[in-house]
PDB file of N, CA, C and O in Angstrom:
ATOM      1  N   UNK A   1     104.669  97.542 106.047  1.00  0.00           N
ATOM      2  CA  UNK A   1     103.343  97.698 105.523  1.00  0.00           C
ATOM      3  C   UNK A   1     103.447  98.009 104.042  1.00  0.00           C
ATOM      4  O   UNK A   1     104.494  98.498 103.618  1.00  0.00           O
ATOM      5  N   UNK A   2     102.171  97.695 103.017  1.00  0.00           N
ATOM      6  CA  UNK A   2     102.137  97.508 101.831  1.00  0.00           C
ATOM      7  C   UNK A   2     101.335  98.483 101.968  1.00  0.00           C
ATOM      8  O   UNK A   2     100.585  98.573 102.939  1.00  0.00           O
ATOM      9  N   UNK A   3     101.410  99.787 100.525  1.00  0.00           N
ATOM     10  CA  UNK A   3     100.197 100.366 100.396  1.00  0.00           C
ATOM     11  C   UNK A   3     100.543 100.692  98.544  1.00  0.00           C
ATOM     12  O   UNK A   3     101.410 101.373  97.996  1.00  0.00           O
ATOM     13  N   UNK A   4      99.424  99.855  98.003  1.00  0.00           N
ATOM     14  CA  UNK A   4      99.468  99.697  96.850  1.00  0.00           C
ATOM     15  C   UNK A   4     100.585  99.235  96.329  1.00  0.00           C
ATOM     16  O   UNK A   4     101.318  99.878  95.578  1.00  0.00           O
ATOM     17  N   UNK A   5     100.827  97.694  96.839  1.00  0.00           N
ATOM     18  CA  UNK A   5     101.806  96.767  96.820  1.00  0.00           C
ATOM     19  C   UNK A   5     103.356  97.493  96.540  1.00  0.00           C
ATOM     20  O   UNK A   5     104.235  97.081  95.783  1.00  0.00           O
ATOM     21  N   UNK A   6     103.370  98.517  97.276  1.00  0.00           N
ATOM     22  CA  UNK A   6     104.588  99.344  97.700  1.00  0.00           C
ATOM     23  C   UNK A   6     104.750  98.969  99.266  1.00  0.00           C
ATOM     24  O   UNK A   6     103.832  98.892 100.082  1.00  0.00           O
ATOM     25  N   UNK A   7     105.898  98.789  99.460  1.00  0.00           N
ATOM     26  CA  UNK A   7     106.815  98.564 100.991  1.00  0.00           C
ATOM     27  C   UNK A   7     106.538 100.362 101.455  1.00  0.00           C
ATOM     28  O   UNK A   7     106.834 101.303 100.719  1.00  0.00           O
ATOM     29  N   UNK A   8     106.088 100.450 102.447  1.00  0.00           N
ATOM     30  CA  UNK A   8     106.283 101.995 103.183  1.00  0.00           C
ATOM     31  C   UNK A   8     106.619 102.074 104.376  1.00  0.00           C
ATOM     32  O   UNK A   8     106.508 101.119 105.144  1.00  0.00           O
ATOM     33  N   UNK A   9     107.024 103.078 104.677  1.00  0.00           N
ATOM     34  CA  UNK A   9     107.544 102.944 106.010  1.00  0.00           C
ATOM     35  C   UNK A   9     106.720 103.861 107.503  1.00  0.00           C
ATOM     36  O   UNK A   9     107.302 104.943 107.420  1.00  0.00           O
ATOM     37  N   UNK A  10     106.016 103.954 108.390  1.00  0.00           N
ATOM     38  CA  UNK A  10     105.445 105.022 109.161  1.00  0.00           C
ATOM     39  C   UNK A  10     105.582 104.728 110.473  1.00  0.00           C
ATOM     40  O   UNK A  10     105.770 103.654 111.045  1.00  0.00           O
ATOM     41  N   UNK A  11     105.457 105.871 110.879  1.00  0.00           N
ATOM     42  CA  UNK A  11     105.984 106.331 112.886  1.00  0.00           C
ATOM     43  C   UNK A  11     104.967 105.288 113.352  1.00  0.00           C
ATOM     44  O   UNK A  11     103.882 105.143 112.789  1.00  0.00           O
ATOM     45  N   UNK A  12     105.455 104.410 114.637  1.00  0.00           N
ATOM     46  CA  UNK A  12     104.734 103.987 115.585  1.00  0.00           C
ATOM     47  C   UNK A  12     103.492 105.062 116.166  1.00  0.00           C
ATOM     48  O   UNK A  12     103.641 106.200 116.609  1.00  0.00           O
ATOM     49  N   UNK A  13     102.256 104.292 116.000  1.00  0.00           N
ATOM     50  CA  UNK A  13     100.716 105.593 116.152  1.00  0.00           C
ATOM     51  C   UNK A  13     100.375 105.741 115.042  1.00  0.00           C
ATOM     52  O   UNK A  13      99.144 105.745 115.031  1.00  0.00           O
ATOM     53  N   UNK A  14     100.843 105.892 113.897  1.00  0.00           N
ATOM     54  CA  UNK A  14     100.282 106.601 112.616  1.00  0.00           C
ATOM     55  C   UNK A  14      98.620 105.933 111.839  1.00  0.00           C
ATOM     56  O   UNK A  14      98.290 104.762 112.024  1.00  0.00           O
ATOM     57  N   UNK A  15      97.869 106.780 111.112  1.00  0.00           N
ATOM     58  CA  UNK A  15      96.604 105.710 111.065  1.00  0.00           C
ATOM     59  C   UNK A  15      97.032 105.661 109.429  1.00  0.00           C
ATOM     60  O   UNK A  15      97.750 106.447 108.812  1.00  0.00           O
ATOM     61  N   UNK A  16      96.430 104.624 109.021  1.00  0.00           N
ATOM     62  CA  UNK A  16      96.695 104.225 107.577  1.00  0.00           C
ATOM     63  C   UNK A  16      97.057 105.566 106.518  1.00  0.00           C
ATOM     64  O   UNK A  16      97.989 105.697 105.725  1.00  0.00           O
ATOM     65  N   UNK A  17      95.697 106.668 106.922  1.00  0.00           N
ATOM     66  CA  UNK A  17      95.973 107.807 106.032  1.00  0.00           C
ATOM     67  C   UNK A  17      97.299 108.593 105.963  1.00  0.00           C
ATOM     68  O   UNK A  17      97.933 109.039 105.007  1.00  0.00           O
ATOM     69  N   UNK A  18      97.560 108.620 107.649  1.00  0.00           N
ATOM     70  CA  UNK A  18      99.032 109.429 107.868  1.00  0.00           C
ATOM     71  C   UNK A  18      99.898 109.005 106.826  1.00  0.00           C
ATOM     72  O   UNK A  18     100.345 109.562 105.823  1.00  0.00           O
ATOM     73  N   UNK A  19     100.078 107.330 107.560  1.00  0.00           N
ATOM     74  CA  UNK A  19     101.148 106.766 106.698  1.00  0.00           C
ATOM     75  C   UNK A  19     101.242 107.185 104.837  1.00  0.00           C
ATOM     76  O   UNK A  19     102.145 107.828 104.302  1.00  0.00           O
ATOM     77  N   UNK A  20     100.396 106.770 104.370  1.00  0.00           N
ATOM     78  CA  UNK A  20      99.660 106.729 102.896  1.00  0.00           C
ATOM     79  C   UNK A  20     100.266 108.912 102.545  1.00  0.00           C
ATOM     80  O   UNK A  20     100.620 109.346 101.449  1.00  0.00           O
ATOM     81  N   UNK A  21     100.197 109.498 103.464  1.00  0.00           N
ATOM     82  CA  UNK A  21     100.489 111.137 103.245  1.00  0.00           C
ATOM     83  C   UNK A  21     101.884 110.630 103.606  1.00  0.00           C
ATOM     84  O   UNK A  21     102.154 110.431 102.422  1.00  0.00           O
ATOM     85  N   UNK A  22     102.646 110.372 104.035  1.00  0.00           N
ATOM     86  CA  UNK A  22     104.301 110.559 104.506  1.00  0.00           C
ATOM     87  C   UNK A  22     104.846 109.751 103.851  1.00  0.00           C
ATOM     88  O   UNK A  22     105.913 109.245 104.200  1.00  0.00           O
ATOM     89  N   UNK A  23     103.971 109.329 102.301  1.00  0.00           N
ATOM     90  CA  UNK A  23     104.489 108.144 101.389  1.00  0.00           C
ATOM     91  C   UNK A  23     104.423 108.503 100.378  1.00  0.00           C
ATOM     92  O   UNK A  23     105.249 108.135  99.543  1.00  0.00           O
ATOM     93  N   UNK A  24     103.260 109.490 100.021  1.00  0.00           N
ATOM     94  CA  UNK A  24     103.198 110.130  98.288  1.00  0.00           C
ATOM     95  C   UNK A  24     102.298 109.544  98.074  1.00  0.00           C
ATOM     96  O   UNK A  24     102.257 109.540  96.844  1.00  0.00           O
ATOM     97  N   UNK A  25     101.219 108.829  98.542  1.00  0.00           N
ATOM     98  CA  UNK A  25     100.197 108.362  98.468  1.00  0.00           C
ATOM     99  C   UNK A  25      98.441 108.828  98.542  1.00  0.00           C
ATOM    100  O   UNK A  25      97.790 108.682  99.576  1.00  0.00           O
ATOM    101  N   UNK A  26      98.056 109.202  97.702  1.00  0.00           N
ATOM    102  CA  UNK A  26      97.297 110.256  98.233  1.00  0.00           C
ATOM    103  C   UNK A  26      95.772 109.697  98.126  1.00  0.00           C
ATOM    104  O   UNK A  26      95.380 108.983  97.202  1.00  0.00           O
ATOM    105  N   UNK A  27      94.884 110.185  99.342  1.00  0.00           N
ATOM    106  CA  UNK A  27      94.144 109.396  99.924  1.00  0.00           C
ATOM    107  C   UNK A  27      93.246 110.238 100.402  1.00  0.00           C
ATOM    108  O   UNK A  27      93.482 110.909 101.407  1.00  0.00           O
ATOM    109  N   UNK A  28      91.703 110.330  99.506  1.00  0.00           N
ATOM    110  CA  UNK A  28      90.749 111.685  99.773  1.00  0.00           C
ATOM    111  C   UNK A  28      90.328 111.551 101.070  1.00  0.00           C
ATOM    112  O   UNK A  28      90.264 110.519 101.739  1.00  0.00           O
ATOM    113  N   UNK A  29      90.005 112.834 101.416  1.00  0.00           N
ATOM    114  CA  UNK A  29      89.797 112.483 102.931  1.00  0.00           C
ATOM    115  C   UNK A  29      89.409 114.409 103.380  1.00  0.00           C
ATOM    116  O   UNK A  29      90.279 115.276 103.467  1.00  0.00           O
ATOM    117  N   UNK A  30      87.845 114.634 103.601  1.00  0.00           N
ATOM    118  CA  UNK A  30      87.627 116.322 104.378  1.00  0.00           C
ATOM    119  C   UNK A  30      87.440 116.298 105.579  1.00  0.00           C
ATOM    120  O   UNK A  30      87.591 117.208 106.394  1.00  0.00           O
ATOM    121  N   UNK A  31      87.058 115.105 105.749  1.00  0.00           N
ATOM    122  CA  UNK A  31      87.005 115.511 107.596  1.00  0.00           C
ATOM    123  C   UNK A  31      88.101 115.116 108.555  1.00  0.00           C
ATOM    124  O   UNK A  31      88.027 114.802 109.743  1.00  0.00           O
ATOM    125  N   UNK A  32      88.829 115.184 107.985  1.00  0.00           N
ATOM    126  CA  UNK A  32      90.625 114.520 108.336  1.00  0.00           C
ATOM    127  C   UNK A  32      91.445 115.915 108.387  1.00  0.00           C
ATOM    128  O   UNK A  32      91.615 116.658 107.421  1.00  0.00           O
ATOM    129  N   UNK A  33      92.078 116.197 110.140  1.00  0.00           N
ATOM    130  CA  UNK A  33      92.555 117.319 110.214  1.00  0.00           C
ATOM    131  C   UNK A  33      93.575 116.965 111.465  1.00  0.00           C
ATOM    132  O   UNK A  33      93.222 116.296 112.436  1.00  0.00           O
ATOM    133  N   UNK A  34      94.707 117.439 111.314  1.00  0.00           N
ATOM    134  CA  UNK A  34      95.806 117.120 112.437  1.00  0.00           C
ATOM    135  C   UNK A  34      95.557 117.434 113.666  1.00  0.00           C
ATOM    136  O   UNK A  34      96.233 116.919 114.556  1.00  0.00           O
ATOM    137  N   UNK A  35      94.566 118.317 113.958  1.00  0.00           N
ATOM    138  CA  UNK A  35      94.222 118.853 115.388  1.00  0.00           C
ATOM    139  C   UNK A  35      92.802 118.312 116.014  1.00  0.00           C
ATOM    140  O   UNK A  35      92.209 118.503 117.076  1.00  0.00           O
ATOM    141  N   UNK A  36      92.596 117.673 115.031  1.00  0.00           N
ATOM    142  CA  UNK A  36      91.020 116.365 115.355  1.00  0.00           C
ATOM    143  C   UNK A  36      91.156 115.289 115.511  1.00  0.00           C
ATOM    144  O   UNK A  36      91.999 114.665 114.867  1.00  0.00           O
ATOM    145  N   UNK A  37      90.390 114.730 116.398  1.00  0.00           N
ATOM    146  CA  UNK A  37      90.486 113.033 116.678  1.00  0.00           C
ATOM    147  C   UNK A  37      89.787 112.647 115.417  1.00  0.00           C
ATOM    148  O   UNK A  37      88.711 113.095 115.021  1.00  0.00           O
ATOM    149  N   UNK A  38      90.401 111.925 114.951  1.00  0.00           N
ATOM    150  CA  UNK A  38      89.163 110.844 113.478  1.00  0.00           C
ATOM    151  C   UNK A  38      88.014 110.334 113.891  1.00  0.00           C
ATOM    152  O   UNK A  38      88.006 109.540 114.831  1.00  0.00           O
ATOM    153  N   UNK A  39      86.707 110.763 113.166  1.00  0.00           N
ATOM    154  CA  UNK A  39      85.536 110.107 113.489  1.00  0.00           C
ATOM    155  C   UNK A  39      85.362 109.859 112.178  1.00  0.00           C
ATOM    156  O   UNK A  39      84.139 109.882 112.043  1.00  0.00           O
ATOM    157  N   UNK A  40      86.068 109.536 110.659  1.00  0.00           N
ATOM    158  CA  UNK A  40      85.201 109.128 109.534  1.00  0.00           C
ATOM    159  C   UNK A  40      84.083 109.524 109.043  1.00  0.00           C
ATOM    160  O   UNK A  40      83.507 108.816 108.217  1.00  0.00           O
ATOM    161  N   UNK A  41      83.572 110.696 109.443  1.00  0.00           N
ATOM    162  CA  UNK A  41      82.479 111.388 109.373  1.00  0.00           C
ATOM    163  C   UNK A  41      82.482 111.502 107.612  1.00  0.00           C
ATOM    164  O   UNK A  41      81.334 111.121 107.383  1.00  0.00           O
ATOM    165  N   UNK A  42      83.009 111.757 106.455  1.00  0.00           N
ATOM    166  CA  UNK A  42      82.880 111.960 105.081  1.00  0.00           C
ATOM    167  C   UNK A  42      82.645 110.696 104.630  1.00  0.00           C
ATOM    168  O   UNK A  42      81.764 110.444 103.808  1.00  0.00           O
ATOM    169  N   UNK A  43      83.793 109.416 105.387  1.00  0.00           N
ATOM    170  CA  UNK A  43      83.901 108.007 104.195  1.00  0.00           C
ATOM    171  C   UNK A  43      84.216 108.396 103.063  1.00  0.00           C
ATOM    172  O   UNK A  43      83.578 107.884 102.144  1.00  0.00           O
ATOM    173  N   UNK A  44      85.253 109.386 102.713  1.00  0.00           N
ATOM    174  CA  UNK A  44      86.029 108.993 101.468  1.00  0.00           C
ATOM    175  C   UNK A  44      87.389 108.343 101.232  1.00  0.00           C
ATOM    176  O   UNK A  44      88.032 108.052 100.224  1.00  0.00           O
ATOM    177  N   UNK A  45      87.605 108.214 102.699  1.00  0.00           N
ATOM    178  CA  UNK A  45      89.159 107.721 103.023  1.00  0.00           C
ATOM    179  C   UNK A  45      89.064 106.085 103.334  1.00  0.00           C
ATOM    180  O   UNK A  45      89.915 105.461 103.967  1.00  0.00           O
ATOM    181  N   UNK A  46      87.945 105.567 102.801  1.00  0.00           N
ATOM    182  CA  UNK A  46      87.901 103.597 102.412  1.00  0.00           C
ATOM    183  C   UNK A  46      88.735 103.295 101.796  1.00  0.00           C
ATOM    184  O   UNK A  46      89.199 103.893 100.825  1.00  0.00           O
ATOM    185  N   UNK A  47      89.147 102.082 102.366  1.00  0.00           N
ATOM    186  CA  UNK A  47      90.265 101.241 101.792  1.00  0.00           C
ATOM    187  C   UNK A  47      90.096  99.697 101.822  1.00  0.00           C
ATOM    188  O   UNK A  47      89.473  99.029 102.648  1.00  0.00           O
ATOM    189  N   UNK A  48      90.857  99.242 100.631  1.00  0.00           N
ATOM    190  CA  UNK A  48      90.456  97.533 101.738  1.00  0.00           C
ATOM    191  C   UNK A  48      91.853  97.645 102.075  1.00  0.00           C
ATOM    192  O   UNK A  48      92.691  98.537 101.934  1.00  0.00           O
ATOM    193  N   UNK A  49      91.861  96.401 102.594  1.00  0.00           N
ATOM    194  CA  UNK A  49      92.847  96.027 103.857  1.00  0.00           C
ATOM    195  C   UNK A  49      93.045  94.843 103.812  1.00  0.00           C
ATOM    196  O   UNK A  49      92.301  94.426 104.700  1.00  0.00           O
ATOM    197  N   UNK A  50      93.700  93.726 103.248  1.00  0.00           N
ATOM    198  CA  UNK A  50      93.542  92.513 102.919  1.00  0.00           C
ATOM    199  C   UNK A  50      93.435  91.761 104.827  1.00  0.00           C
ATOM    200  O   UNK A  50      94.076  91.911 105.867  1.00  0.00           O
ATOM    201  N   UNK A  51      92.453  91.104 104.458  1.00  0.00           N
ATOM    202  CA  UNK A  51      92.068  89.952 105.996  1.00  0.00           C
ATOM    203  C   UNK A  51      90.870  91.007 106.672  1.00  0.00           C
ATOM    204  O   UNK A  51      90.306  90.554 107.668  1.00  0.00           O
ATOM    205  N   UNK A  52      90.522  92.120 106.290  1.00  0.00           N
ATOM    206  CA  UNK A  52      89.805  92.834 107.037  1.00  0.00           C
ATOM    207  C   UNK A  52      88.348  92.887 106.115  1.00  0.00           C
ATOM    208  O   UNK A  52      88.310  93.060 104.897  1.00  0.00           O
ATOM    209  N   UNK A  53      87.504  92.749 106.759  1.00  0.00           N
ATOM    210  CA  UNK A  53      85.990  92.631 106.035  1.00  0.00           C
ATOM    211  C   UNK A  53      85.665  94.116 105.629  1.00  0.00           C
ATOM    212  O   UNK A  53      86.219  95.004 106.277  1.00  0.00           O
ATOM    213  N   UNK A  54      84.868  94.434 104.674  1.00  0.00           N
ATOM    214  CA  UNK A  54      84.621  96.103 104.329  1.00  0.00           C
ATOM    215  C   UNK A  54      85.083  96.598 103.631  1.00  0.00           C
ATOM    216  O   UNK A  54      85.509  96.268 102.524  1.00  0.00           O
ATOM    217  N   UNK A  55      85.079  97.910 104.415  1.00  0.00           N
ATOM    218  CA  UNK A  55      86.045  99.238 103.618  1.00  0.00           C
ATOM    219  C   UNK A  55      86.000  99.988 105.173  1.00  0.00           C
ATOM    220  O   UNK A  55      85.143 100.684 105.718  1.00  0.00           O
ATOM    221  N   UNK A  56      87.629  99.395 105.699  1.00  0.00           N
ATOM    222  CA  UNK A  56      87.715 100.317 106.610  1.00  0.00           C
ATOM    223  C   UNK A  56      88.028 101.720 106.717  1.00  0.00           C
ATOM    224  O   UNK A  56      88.344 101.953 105.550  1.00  0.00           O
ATOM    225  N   UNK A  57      88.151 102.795 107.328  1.00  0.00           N
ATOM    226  CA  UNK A  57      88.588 103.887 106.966  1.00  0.00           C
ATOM    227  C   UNK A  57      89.781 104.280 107.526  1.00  0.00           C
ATOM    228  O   UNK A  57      90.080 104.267 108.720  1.00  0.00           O
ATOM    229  N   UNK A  58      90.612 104.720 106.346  1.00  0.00           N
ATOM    230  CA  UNK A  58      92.390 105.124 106.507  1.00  0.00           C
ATOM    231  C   UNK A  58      92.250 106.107 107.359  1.00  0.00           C
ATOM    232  O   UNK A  58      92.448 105.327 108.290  1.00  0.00           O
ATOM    233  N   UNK A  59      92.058 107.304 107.999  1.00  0.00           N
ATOM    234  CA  UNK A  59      91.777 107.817 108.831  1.00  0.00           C
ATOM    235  C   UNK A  59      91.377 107.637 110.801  1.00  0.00           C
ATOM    236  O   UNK A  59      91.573 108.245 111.853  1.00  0.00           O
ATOM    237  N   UNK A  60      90.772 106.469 110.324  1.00  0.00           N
ATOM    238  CA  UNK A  60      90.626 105.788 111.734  1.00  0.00           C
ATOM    239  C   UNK A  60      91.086 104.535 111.817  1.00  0.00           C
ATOM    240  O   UNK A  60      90.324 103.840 112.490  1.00  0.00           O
ATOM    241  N   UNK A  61      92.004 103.970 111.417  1.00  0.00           N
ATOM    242  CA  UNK A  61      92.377 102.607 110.980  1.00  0.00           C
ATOM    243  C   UNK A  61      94.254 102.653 111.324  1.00  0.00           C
ATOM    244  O   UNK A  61      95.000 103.116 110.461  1.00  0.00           O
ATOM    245  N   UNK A  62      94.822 102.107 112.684  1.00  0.00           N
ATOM    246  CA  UNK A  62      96.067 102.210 112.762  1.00  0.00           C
ATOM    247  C   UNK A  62      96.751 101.142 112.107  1.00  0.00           C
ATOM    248  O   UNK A  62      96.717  99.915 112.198  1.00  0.00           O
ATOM    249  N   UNK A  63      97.639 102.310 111.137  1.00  0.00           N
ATOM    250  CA  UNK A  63      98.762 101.216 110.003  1.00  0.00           C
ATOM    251  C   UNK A  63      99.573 100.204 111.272  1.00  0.00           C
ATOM    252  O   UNK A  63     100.023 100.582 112.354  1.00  0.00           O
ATOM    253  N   UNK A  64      99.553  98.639 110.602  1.00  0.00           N
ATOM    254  CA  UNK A  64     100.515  98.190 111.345  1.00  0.00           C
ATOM    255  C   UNK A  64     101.561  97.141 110.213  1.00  0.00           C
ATOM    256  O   UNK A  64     101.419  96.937 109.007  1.00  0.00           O
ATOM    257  N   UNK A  65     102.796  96.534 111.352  1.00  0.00           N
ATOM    258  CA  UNK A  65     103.384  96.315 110.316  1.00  0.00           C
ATOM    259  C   UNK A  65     102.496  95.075 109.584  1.00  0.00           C
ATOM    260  O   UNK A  65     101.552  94.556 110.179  1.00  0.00           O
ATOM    261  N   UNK A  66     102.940  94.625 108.111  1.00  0.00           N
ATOM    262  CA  UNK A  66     102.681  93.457 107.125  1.00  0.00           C
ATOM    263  C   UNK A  66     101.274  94.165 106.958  1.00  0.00           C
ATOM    264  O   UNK A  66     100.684  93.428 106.169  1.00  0.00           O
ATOM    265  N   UNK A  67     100.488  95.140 107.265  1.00  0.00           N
ATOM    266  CA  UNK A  67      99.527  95.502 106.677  1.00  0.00           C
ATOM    267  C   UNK A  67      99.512  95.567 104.995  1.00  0.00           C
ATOM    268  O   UNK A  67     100.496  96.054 104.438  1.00  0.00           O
ATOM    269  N   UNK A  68      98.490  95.119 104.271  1.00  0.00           N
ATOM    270  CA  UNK A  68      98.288  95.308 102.802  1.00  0.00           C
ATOM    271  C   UNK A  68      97.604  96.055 102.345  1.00  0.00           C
ATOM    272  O   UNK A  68      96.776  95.491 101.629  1.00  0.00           O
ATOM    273  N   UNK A  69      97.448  97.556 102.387  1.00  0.00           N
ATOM    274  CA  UNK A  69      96.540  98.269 102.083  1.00  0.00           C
ATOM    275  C   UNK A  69      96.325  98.766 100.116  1.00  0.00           C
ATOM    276  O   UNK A  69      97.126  99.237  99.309  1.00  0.00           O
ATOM    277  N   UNK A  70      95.132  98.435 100.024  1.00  0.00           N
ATOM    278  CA  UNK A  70      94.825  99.402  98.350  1.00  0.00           C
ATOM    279  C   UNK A  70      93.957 100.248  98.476  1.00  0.00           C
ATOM    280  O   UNK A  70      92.971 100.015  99.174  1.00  0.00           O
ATOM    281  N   UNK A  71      94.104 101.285  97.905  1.00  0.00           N
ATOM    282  CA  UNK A  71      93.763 102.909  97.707  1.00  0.00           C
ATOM    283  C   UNK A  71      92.811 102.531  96.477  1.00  0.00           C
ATOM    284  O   UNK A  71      91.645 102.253  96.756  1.00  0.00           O
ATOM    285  N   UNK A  72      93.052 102.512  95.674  1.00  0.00           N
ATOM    286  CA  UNK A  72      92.279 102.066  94.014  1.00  0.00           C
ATOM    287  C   UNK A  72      91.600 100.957  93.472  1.00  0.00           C
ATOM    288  O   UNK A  72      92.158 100.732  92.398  1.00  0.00           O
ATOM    289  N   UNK A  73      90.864 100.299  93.613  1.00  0.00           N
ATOM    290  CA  UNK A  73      90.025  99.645  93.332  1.00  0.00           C
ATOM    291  C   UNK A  73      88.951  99.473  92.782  1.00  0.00           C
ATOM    292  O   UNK A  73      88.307 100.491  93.036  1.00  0.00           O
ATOM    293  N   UNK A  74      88.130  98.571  91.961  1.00  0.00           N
ATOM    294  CA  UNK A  74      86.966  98.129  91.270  1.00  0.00           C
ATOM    295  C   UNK A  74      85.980  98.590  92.412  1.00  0.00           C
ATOM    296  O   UNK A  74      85.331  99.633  92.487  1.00  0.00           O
ATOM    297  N   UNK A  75      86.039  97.631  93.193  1.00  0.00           N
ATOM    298  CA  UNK A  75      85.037  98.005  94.477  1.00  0.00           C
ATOM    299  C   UNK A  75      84.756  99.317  94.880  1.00  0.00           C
ATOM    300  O   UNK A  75      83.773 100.036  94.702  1.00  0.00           O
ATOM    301  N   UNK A  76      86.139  99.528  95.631  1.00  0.00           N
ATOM    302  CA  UNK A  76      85.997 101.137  95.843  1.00  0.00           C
ATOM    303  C   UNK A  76      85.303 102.105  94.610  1.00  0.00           C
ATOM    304  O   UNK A  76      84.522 103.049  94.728  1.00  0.00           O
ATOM    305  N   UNK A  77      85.794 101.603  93.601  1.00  0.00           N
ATOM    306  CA  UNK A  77      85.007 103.295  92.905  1.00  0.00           C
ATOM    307  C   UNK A  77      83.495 102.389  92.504  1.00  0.00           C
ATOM    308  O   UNK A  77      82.728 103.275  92.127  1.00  0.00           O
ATOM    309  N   UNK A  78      83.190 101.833  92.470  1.00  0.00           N
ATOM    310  CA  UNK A  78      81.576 101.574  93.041  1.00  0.00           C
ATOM    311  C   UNK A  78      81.204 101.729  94.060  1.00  0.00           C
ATOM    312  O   UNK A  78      79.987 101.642  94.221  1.00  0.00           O
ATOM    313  N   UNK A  79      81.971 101.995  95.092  1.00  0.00           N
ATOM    314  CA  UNK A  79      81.662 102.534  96.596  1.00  0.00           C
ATOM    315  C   UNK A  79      81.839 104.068  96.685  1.00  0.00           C
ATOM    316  O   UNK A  79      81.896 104.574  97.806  1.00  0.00           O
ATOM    317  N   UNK A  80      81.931 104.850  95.570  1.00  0.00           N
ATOM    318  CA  UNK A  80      82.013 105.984  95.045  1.00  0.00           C
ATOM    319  C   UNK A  80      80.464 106.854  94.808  1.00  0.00           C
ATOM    320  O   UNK A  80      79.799 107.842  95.120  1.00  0.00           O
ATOM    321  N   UNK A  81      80.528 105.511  93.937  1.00  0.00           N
ATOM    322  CA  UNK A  81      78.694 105.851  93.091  1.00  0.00           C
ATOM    323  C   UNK A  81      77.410 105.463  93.666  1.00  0.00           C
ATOM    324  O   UNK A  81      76.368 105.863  93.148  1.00  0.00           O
ATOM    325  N   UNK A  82      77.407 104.553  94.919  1.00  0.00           N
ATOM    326  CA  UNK A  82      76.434 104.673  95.880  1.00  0.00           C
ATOM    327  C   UNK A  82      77.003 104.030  97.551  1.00  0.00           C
ATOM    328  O   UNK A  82      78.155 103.700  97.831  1.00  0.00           O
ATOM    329  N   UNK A  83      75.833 104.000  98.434  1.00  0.00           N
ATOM    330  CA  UNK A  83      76.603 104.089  99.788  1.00  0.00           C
ATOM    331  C   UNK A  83      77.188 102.522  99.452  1.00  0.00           C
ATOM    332  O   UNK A  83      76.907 101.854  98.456  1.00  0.00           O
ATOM    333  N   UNK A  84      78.183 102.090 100.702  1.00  0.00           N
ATOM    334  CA  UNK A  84      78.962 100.916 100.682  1.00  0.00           C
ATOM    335  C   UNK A  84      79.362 100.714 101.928  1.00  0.00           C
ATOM    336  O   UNK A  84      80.489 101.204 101.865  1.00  0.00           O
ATOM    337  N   UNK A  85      79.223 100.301 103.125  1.00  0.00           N
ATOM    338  CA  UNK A  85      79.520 100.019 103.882  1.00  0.00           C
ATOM    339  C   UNK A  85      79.893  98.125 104.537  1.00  0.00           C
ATOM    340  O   UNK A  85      80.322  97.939 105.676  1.00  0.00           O
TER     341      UNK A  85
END
């Protein structure tokens, strides 16, 4: 998996955000907690995902391999400054 056209590596299960934290990758996210199931409840943890329509969320979104994920984007930080779904 690619995350910000970096090769990374993450545990079988992991959701995009995990991976993106066990990489040095850092990826806003408050309603994201190790002892909670992910419901995306904030949407600050959008990402695109190349082949995937949106802005899915790294949090509820399982990394797999050849995934292309970007953190930083044009889009995204206009998906900053009003809703974006």
């Amino acid at each position: 998996m690619e995350i910000n056209h970096r090769e990374v590596s993450f545990p079988e299960g992991a959701t995009v955000l995990r991976a993106a934290e066990l990489n040095g990758v850092y990826v806003p996210a408050l309603c994201s907690h190790k002892d909670l199931t992910p419901f995306g409840g904030c949407r600050l943890c959008m990402v695109e995902i190349e082949g995937l329509r949106g802005y899915p969320l790294a949090c509820s979104t399982l990394a797999a391999t050849g995934m292309k994920v970007l953190t930083d984007t044009a889009a995204l930080r206009r998906c900053g400054r009003k809703s974006c779904n």
